[in-house]
Every structure is written in C-alpha cells, then in structure tokens.
C-alpha positions in Angstrom: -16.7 -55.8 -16.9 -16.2 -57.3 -20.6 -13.7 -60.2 -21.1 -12.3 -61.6 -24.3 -11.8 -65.1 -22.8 -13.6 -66.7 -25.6 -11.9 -65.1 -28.8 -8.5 -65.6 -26.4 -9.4 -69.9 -26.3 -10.5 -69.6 -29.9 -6.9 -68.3 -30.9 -5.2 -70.9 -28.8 -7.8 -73.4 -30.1 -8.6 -74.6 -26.5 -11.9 -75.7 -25.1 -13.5 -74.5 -21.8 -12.0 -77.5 -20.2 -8.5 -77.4 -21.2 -8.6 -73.8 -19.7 -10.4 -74.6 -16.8 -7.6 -77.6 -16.3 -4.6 -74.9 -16.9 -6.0 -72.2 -14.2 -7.3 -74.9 -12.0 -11.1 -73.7 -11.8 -14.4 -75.3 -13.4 -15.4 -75.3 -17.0 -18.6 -74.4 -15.3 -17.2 -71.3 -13.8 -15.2 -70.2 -17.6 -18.4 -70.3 -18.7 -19.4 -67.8 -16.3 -16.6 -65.6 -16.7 -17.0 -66.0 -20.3 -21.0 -64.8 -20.3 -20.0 -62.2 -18.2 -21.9 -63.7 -15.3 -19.4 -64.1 -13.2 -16.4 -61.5 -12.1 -13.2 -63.6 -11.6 -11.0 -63.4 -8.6 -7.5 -61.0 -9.0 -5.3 -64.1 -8.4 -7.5 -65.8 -11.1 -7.7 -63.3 -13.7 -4.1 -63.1 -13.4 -4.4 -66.8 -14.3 -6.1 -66.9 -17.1 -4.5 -63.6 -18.5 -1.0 -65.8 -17.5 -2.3 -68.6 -19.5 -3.0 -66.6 -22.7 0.4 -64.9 -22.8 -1.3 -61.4 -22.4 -1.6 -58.5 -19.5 -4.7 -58.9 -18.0 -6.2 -55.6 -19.0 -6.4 -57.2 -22.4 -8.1 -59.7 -21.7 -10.8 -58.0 -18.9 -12.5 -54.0 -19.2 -14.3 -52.1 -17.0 -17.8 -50.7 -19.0 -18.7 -47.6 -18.2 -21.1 -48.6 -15.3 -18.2 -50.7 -13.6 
C-alpha cells in the first residue's frame, strides 16, 4: 500500500509531531506509515485522512501486489 502522508504534512506545513499529536499516535510510528513500513489501523487511517480534510483513499492505495 502507498500513502501520500508526507506531500499531505508538506501542504499543511506540519511536522511528523504535530501529526502524530493530532491522531494521537507516535512520530515514530508516522514515520513508519510514511516509509511504507508500517500499514495503519482502519480507525487510524480514518484519522489521519480526517486530519488532512481528504477521503482516505486519497491519501492510502493498494499496489498491485496488495
């Protein structure tokens, strides 16, 4: 799954904290998400799409070997 959490904070202007703060998570685990290390939770990818003011699908997308 690919995620445009990073351009999405750049736009805002927000750092890794500051999101991490709003969705109540890590900044270790935004990092994770944003590397693609890590899949996020439905209730927290509903967060963080929440956050940005956007659906969620465009902000996460299944690859084509999800």
């Amino acid at each position: 799954m690919k995620n445009t959490v990073r351009v999405e904070r750049a736009i805002l202007d927000i750092t890794q904290q500051q999101l991490a703060d709003a969705v109540g998570v890590s900044r270790n685990t935004i990092i994770s998400i944003e590397s693609g290390r890590y899949l996020p939770s439905t209730v927290l990818a509903l967060k963080i799409a929440r956050h940005f003011g956007k659906p969620v699908e465009s902000i996460f997308q299944l690859e084509e070997k999800d």
